[in-house]
N, C-alpha and C positions, 0 to 999 in steps of 0.2 A: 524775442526770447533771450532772457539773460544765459551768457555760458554757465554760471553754476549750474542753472534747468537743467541744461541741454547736458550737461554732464550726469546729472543726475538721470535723466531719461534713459542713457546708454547704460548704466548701472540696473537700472531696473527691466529695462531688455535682457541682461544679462541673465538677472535673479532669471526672470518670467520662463525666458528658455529653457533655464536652465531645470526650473518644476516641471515644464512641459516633458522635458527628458526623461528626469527621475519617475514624473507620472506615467508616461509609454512604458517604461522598464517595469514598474509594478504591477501595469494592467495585466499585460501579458505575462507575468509571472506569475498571476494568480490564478489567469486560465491556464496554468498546468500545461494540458499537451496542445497543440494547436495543428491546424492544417497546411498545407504547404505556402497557398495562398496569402494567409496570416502572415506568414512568417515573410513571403515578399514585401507586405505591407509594411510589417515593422521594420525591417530595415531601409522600405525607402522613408518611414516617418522619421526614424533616426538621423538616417543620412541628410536629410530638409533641415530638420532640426540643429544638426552637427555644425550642417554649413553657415544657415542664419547665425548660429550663435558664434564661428570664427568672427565673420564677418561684423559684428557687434562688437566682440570682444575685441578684435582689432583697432577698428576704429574709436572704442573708449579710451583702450590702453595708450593708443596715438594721441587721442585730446587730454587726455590726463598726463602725459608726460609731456605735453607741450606749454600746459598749465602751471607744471610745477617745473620748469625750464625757467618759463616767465618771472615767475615772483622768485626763485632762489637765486637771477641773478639782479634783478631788482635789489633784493636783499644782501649779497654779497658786493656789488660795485655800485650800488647808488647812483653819483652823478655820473659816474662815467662808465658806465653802461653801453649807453650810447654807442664811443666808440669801439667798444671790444663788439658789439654787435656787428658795427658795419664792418670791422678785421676780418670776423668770423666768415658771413656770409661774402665775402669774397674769395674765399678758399676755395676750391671743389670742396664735395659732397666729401668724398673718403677723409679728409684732413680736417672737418669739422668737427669733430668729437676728440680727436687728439687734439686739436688747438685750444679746443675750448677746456680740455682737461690743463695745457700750460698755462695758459692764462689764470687757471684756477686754483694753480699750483703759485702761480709769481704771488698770486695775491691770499692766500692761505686760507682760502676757501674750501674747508672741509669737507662743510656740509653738500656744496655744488657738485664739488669729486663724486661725493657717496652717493647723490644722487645720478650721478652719468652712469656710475657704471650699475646702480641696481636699475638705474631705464634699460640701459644695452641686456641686462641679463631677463629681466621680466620680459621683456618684449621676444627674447629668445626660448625661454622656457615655455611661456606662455602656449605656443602653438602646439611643442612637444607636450604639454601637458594635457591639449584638447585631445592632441590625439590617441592620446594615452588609455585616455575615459573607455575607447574602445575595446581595450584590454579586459577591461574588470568585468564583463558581462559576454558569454558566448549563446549562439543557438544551439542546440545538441539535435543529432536525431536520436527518433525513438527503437531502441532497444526492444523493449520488451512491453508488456499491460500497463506500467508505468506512464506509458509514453504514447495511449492510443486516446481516438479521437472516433468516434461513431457516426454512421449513416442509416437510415434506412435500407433496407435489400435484401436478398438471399444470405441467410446464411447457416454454418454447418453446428447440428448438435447430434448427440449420439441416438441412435433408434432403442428406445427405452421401452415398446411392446413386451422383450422379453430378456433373458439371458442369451447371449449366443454363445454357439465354442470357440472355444481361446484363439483356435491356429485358424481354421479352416473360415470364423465367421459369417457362419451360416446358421440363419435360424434355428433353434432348439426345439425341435418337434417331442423328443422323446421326455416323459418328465426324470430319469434316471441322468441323464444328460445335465439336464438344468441342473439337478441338484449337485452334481459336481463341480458344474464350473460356479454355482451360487456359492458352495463353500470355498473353492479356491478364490474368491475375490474376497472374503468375509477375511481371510488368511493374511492376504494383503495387506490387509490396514493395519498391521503393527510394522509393515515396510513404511509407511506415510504417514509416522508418527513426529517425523522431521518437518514435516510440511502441513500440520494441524494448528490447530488454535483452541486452546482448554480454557476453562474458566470467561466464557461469554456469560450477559446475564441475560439477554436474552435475541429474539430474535432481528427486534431492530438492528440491536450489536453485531447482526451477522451480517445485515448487508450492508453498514454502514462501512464493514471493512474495505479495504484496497488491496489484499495479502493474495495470490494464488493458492488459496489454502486445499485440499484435498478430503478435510472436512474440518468441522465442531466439535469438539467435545465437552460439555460442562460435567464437571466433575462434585458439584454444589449436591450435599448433602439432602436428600429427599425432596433434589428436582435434578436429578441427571439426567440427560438427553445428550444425542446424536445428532448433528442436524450436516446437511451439506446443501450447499447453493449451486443450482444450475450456472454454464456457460454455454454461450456463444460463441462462434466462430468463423474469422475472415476465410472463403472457402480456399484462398491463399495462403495461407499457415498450416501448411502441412506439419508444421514439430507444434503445434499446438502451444505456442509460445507466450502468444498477446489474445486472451481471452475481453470480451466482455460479458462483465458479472453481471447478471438478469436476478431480476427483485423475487423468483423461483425458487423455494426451497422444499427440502424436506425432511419431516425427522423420523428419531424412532425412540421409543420411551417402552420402558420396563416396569412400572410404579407397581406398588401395591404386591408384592411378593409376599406367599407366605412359605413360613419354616414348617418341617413337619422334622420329627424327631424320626430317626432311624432305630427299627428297635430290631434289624436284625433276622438273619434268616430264622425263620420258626419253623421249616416244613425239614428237619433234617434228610429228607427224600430229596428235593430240588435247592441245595446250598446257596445258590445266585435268586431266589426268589428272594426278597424283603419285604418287610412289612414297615410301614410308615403309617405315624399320627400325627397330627395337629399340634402345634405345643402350645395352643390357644384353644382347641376345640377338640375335646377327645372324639367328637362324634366322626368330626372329620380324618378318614385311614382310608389304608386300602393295600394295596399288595403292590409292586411292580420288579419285575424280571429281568437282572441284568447280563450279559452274556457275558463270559471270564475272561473272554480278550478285550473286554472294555473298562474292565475293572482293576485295579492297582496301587497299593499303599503310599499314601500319601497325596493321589491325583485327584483329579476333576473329572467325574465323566456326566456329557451334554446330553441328554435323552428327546426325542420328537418320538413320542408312542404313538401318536396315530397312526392306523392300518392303513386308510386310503392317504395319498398324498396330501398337501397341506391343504393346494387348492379344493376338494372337493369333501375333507375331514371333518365332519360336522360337529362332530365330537370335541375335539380338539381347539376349535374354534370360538375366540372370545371378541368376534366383530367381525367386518366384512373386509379390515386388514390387519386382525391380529391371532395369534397363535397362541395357545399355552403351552408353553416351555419347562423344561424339567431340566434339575441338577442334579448331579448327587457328589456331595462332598464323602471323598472315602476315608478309611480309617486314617489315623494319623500315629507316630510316634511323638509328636513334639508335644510341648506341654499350649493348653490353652490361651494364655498371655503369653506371646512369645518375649516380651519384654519382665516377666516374671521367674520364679523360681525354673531352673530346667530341668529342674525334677518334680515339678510339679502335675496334675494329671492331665492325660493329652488330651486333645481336641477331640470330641465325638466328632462321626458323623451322623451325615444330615442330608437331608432332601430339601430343593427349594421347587415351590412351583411358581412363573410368571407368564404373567402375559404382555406379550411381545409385539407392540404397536404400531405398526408404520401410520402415519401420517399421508393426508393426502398432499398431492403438490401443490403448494400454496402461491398467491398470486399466478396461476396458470390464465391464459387468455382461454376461455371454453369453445373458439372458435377455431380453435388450434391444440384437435387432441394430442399430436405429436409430444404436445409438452406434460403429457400425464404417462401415470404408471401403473399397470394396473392392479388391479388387486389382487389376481393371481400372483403376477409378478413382486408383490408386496409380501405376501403371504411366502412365498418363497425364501423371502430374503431371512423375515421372522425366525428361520426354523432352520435357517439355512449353518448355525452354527454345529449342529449336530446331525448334518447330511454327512451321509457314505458315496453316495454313487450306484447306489444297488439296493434291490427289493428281494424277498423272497417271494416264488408263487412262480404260477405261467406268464409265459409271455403273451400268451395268445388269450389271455382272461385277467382284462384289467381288475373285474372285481374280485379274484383274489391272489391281486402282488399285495403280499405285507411291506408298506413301508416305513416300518417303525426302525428309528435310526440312532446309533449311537455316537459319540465321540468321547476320546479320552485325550487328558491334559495330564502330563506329569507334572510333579514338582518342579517349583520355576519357572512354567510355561507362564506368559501374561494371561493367560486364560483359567489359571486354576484360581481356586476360589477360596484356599486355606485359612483363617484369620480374618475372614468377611464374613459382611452379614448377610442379607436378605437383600435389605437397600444395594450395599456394591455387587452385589452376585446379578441382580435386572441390570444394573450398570453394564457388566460384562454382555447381556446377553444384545441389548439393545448398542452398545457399541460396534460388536460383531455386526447384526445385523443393517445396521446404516453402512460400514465401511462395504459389504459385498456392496450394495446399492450402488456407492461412490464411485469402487470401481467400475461397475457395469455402465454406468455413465462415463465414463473414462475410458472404457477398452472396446464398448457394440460398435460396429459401423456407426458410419455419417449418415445421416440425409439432410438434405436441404430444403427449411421454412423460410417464411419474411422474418426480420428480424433488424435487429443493431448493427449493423456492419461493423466489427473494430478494425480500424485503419494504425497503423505508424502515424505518427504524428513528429512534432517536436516543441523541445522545451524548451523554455530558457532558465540559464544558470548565471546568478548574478552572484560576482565575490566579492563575499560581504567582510570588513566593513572598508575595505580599500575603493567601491566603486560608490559611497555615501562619502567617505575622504576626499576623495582628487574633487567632487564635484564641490566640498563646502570649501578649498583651498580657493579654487579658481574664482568662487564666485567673491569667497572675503577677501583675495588677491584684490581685486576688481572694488570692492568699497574701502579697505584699507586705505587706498590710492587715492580715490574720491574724496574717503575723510583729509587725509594730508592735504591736497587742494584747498577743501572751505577754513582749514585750521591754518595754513599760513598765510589765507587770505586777511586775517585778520592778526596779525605778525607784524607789530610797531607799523598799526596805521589800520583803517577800517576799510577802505576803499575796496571794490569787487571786483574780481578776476576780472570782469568787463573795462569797468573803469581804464587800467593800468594797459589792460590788454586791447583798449583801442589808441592808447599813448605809441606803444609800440610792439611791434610781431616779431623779436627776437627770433632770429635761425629759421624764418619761416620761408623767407625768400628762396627761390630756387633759380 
């Protein structure tokens, strides 16, 4: 094998190493979070990798600097070569480099200087620069969901049968109970409006996310919806930190609202009675009752008229998980466009009726009812924007507690409904509705099914573009060198590194 090859082959060891590294570096950055295992891996593939490639790189940089030793002083002293060679290597080792620097200097050999001492420094840097490379790329542990990695096994999600109470977390037997703690969760979700995600388009969009979101909201014009995705839980994450996201969701949808025009108490006997029409269908009216601590200028108040509770309201019921919902936007001061004259004439009110849709849980495994909710439960949530806490009637005679329930929104509450239509007034209703849901999965007890285990994992963090830098120095370091070799091999004469270099092995003697 001629040495130019063999010189060439060290250079291409170089490159070869050198992709195999950048390619470990990238694999594993693209699996994201990894296991602990992995991570022994890659750094002993690295460390294999680090070593072979000193070990190459050494021994290139050694034959390449012994190559262009050979021909620069070939080039420089000609005949007499010869003897500054055998001066040289009779020195010690330490005084070879300085002698051969005077000699280089008597004879005004520039070029052989610049070469001694960019040998002495490449051969110095060289090593600091492998080890550099280690620099630009850490393993991290994992933090947070960012940073998890799944198994098979037990693990923790909330007991979604029912609502439970807040402190004590204990089943909700009573439905006066449920409906309390259903509205204080519903109340919640403008607390987790920091931690939502608006304007999805739809539901693949939801679980392709990565985000710990708290829920969904699309806010798209006559297709609003609520949606929220179930989690899972390592039964070790007591702070509920590093979830894994399950393909589980569910929504709730408000569509198809209609407006009825408020025309107003008629019965001057009963002031809070009203009468409402259609403002599409005069046929459709009818009367409804509001009590005067619910009522208030300018406000929003939420109405659930059914007698019996949601779940067993026949009446009231527009599916086997939805509700019909009542609004009533109250009188106004302010003019109609709020962006128009403001003396302009104010805002009637108005009545909206909707129905209030939960959705069932989607992708649920059916072998594992844990992961549904039921329809009582559902139905609850529906209605649950205009829960009190309280019925009137006996206690001792469920068929007759009246639970028809009211709620009021002043001006400025996110809940009032001033300067909206039909469309955003379901919006509200079905928003409410999904956030209690959210939270109720967020605050029931645990129990534990089979599931995804989320584990801590770890990343890696490569800094970019300083750890693509040092690698393309070291390796164009390493061909630059090689080029110079076959380029002054043909330097006033054609003959090959071999050639010259079997005449004589300058500085090679030890």
């Amino acid at each position: 094998m001629t040495r130019p090859l063999h010189l060439l082959y060290r250079w291409l060891g170089t490159a070869l190493l050198t992709a195999l590294l950048i390619a470990t570096v990238e694999i594993y950055q693209a699996k994201g979070s990894f296991t602990s295992a992995h991570k022994a891996a890659f750094n002993t593939v690295m460390l294999a990798l680090t070593v072979l490639l000193g070990l190459n790189l050494y021994e290139g940089l050694k034959e390449l600097a012994k190559a262009l030793k050979d021909r620069l002083i070939q080039l420089a002293h000609g005949g007499d070569q010869q003897r500054l060679v055998e001066d040289i290597d009779s020195q010690p080792a330490v005084w070879r480099l300085l002698k051969l620097l005077c000699r280089t200097r008597e004879s005004a050999s520039k070029m052989l200087a610049a070469f001694c001492v960019t040998s002495l420094s490449i051969n110095i840097v060289a090593p600091v620069a492998l080890s550099a490379t280690s620099l630009t790329y850490t393993v991290d542990d994992g933090t947070n969901y960012n940073d998890t990695y799944t198994r098979r096994g037990m693990v923790n999600i909330s007991n979604l049968r029912c609502y439970y109470m807040e402190f004590g977390q204990q089943e909700c037997s009573s439905q006066v109970t449920v409906q309390t703690v259903a509205h204080s969760y519903g109340e919640m979700t403008l607390a987790s409006r920091l931690i939502s995600r608006s304007d999805y388009s739809d539901i693949a969009e939801v679980l392709q996310s990565k985000q710990d979101y708290q829920y969904y909201h699309r806010r798209t014009r006559n297709k609003q919806q609520a949606a929220y995705r179930f989690k899972e839980y390592n039964p070790n994450d007591i702070q509920k930190t590093y979830p894994y996201f399950t393909n589980r969701t569910i929504t709730a949808e408000a569509k198809g609202c209609v407006t009825y025009d408020d025309k107003g108490p008629l019965d001057k006997k009963d002031p809070h009675k009203f009468t409402y029409v259609n403002a599409d269908d005069a046929t459709d009216n009818g009367t409804i009752r509001i009590p005067e601590d619910f009522l208030g200028r300018e406000g929003t108040t939420y109405i659930y008229r059914g007698f019996h509770d949601p779940t067993t309201a026949e009446a009231q019921s527009c599916g086997s998980r939805c509700i019909w919902m009542w609004a009533y936007k109250n009188l106004s001061g302010h003019p109609k466009d709020p962006s128009g004259d403001p003396n302009g004439p104010p805002e009637p009110s108005a009545f909206y009726k909707c129905p209030v849709n939960i959705s069932d849980v989607m992708n649920a495994n059916p072998n594992q009812p844990e992961h549904l909710i039921p329809d009582s439960t559902a139905k609850m949530a529906a209605a649950s924007i205009a829960f009190q806490g309280r019925y009137v009637g006996r206690p001792d005679k469920p068929s007759e507690q009246d639970h028809r329930s009211y709620q009021f929104y002043a001006t400025g509450s996110a809940w009032e409904i001033h300067h909206k239509d039909a469309d955003e007034v379901g919006d509200r209703f079905s928003l409410f509705a999904l956030g209690s849901l959210a939270n109720m999965a967020t605050l029931n007890p645990s129990i534990q099914i089979p599931g995804n285990v989320p584990y801590l994992g770890h990343s890696l963090r490569v800094y970019e573009p300083w750890f693509y830098i040092l690698w393309a120095c070291i390796v164009g370091t390493h061909l630059a060198l090689f080029g110079a070799v076959v380029i002054l091999t043909w330097v006033r004469g054609t003959g090959s590194i071999q050639s010259y270099g079997e005449e004589m092995d300058p500085l090679s003697s030890q």
